[in-house]
N, C-alpha and C positions, 0 to 999 in steps of 0.2 A: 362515639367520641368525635370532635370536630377539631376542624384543624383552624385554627387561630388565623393563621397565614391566611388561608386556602383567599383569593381573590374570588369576587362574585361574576357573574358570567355577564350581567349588563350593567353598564352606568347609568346612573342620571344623566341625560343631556345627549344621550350617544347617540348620533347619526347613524343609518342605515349605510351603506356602498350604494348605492343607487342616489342619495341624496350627497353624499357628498360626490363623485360625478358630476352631477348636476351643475352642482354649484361651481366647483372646477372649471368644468364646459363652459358656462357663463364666465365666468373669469377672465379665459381665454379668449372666448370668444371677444368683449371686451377688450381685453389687448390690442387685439387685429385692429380692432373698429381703431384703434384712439391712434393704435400705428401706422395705419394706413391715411388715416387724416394728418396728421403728423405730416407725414411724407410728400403728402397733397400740397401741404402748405409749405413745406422749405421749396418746392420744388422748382415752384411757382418764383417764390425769391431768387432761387439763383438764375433764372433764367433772364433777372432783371441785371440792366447795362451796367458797368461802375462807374460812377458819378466819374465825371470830367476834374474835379475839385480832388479827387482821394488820388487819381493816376497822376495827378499835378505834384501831391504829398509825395508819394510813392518816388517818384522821381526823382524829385528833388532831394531824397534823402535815400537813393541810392547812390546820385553823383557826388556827395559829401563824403558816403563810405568808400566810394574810389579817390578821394584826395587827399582821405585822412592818409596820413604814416600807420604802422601800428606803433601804439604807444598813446593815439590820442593827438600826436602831433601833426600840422599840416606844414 
């Protein structure tokens, strides 16, 4: 007699452990690679000055918030 239920011991399609590792491995591996360029490249940018023109803004619209009231009033 068989059992209806009983599930079969391999699938169609089914990866070995060793194959998916693998591919895992590469995955990760991949991460690094794209993180570490990544990082390469902001790193680069913040190392660069802040425009003259942004600290001008910055400024300018810090001395406004010390003259407003609160309320929006000056």
């Amino acid at each position: 007699m068989t059992n209806a239920n009983a599930v079969p011991d391999t699938k169609q399609g089914a990866r070995p452990d060793s194959a998916k590792r693998v591919k895992k491995s590469a995955v990760t591996q991949l991460d690094t690679h794209i993180g570490n360029e990544l990082r390469q490249l902001y790193a680069s940018i913040l190392e660069e000055p802040i425009p003259d023109r942004f600290l001008t803004l910055l400024q300018t619209l810090e001395d406004e918030s010390t003259t407003t009231k609160p309320g929006g009033k000056s």
